[in-house]
N, C-alpha and C positions, 0 to 999 in steps of 0.2 A: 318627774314623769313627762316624757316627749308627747306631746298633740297635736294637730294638725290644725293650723291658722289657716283661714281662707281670707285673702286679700285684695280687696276689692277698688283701684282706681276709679273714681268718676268726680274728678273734679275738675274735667277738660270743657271749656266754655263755647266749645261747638259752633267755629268757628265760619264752617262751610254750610252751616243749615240755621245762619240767620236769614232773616228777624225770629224764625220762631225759638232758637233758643234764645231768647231776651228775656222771655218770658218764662220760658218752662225749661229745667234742665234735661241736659240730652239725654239722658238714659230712663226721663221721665214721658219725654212723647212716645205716640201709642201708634204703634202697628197693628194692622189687624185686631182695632179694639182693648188693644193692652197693654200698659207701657214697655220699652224696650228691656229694660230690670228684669221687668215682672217672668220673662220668658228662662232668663237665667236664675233667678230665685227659684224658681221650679226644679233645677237640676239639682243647686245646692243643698235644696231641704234633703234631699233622699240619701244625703251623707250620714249618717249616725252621730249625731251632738256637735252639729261644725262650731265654731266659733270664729264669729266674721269681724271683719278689719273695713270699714270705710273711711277711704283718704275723697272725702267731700270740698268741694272749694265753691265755684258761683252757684250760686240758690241753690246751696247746700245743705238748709236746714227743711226745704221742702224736697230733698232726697231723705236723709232723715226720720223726719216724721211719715212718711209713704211706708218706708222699712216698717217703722215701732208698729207702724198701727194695722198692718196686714201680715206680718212673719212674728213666730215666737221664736226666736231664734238667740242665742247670747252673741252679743255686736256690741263693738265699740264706732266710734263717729272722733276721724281726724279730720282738723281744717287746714287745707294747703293755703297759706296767702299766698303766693308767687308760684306760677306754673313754671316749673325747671326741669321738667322731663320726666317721664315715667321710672328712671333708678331711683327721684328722688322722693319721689309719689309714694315706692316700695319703703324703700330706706325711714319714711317717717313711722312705718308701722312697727321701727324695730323696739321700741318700749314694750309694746306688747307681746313679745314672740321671744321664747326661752330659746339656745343659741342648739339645745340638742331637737327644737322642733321641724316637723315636715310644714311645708308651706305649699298651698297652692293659688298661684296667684289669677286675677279671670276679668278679663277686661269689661267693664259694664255698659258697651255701647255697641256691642257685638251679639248677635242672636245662633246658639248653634247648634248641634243636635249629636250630641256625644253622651255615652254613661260617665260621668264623672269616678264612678265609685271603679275603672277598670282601673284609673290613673292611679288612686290614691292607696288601691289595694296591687300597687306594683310594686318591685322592687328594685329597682332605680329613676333616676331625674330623667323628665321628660316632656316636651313644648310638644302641640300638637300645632299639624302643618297641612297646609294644601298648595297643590299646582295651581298659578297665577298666570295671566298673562302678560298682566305688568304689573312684575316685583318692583320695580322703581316706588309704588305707593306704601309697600310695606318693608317691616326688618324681614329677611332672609337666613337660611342657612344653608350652609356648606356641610355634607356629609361624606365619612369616609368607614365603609361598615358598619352603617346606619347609625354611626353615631355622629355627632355635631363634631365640627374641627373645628370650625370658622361661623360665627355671626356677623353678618353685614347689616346695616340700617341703612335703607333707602337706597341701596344701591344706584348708581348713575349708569354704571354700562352691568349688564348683563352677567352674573355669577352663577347665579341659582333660581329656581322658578319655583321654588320650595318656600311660601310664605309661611312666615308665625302666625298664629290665629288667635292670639291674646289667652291660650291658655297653657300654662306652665307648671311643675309639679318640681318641686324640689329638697330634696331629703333632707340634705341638713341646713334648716336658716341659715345657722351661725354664719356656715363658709359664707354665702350669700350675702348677708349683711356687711360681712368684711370688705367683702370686693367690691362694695358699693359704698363702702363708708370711704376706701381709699381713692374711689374716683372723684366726690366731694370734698376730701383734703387737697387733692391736688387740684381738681379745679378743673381735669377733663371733662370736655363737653364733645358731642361728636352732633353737627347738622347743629349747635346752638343751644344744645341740652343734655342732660345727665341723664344719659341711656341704659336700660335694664341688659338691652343686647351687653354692651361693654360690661357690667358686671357678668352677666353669664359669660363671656368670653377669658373674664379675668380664672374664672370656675376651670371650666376647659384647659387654658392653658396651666393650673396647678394639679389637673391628674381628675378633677372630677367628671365622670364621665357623662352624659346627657345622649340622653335618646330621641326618639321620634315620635308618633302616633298620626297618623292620617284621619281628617274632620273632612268628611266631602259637605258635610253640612253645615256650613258655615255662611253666616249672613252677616253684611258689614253693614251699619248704620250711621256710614260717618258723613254723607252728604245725601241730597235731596233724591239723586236717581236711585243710589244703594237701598235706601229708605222706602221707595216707591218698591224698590226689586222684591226686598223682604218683605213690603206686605203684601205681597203677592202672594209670595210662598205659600206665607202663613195662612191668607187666606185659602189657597188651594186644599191648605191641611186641616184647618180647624174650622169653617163658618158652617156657618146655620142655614136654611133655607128662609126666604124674608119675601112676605109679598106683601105691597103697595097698594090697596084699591086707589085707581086712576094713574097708577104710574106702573111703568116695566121696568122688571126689575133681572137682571142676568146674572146670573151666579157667576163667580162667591162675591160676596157682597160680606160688611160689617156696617149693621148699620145699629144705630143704639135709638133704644124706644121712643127718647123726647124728643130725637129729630121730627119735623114735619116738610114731609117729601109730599109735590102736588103736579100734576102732571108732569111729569120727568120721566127720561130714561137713565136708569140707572147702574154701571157696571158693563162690565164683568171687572174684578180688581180693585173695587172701590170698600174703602172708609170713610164712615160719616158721626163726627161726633156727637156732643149731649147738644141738646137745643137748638139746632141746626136747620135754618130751612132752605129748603131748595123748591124753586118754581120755576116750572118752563124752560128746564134745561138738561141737557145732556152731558153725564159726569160718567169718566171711563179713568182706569189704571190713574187715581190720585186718592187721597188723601184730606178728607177736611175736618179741621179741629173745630172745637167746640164754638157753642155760638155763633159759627160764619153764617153767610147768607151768599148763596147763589142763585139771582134772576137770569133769568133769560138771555141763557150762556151754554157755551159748549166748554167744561173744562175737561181738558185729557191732559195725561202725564205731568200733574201738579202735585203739590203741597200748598192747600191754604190753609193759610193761618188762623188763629185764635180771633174771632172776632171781625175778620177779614168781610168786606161787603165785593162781590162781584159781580157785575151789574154787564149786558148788554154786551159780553164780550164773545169773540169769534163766531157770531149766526149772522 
């Protein structure tokens, strides 16, 4: 009996948002108070009985246990030792996935705001997509009566402005796994790695047809501004009103209880983690992890880090 795997990539070592992933995996730091996961785990539950697939690789088992120990959900935990591209990311979940199952695969470093349940209660394969201004950053496609012809990865010059948004839905594994186990035998790599694109394209070009769906709500968490951007968002959507005696505080704000905020101005766009303290400074549109300290400083448009001391900077 066919069922529907949900498959979940995050064992990418988050390369453009060191030093803070050295410490924390990227799908584990927190936007707006919450880690990145946690926004897409929200969609996923509202599937009826998913059963999830984690392809985990650096501090992988504190992905892991964050899962066990806040979702009831039936999940398995793969370990990638060698990053070789997201075909190949997919391609290790194929043990677990029967060949007449639907798959829907969800990139877990992306925040976006779609009903999952339109995809999976459709009746054909289908990537959801947004207008970019530079597709160069992501895979693309090429459409011809709305359905895909052509997959590009990373394009160089200009094809299509139609980005993948890391969520894909596709009826039958089997074909899937094939076109992605033949890229692996032979050894294709496209940009230096075994791409999901070229397996979907393998798809395509033997008659399987692939659709579209438009995400205008899509937030990418792959570097420090993207990061700053979505928690904006988020904050714009979800925060709480939060008042400081001795300090201003400007909405939206996330700030968590154990911080100790002391004369400060604080916000608008601002997160502030557990244990935190800040004196005598002015914090706007950033981000501060747990345990940091900020004196008597202006930080705007940051990410600080875990533990980070900022001391006397721009006043």
């Amino acid at each position: 009996m066919k069922s529907l795997k949900v498959i979940l990539p995050v064992a990418g070592i988050g390369k453009r948002l060191r030093p803070h992933t050295l410490t924390t995996p990227k799908v584990l730091l927190k936007v707006a108070g919450r880690p990145i996961i946690s926004y897409l785990m929200e969609e996923i539950v509202k599937i009826p009985s998913p059963e999830l697939i984690f392809i985990i690789g650096h501090l992988g088992k504190e992905v892991e246990q964050y899962i066990k120990e806040n979702y009831r959900v039936k999940t398995s935990f793969i370990y990638q030792e060698e990053q070789l591209g997201l075909g190949h990311a997919v391609y290790m979940a194929k043990k677990f996935v029967k060949e007449e199952d639907e798959i829907l695969i969800l990139l877990g470093d992306t925040v976006f705001e779609f009903d999952l349940l339109k995809i999976v209660n459709g009746k054909q394969s289908l990537v959801g997509v947004k207008q970019v201004e530079n597709p160069s950053r992501f895979g693309v496609v090429q459409l011809k009566e709305n359905k895909v012809f052509n997959f590009v990865e990373k394009p160089e010059k200009l094809v299509s402005d139609l980005a993948i948004v890391g969520i894909y839905y596709i009826k039958n594994a089997g074909e899937l796994f094939q076109s992605l186990g033949e890229l692996l035998e032979q050894g294709r790599k496209t940009k230096g790695e075994f791409q999901l694109t070229d397996g979907l394209q393998s798809l395509v070009n033997r008659g399987h047809e692939i659709g579209v769906f438009p995400v205008e709500g899509w937030y990418d968490c792959g570097k420090p501004e993207t990061l700053l951007a979505t928690n904006k968002h988020l904050l714009e959507k979800h925060s709480v009103k939060v008042k400081i005696q001795g300090s201003v505080v400007t909405q939206p704000v996330f700030i968590e209880k154990s911080a100790d905020i002391k004369k400060s101005i604080i916000g608008p766009f601002v997160s502030i983690g557990n244990d935190c303290k800040v004196n005598d400074s002015v914090v706007r549109n950033s981000i501060v992890y747990d345990n940091a300290e900020v004196k008597n400083s202006v930080v705007e448009n940051m990410v600080v880090g875990k533990s980070e001391v900022i001391e006397n900077r721009g006043v």
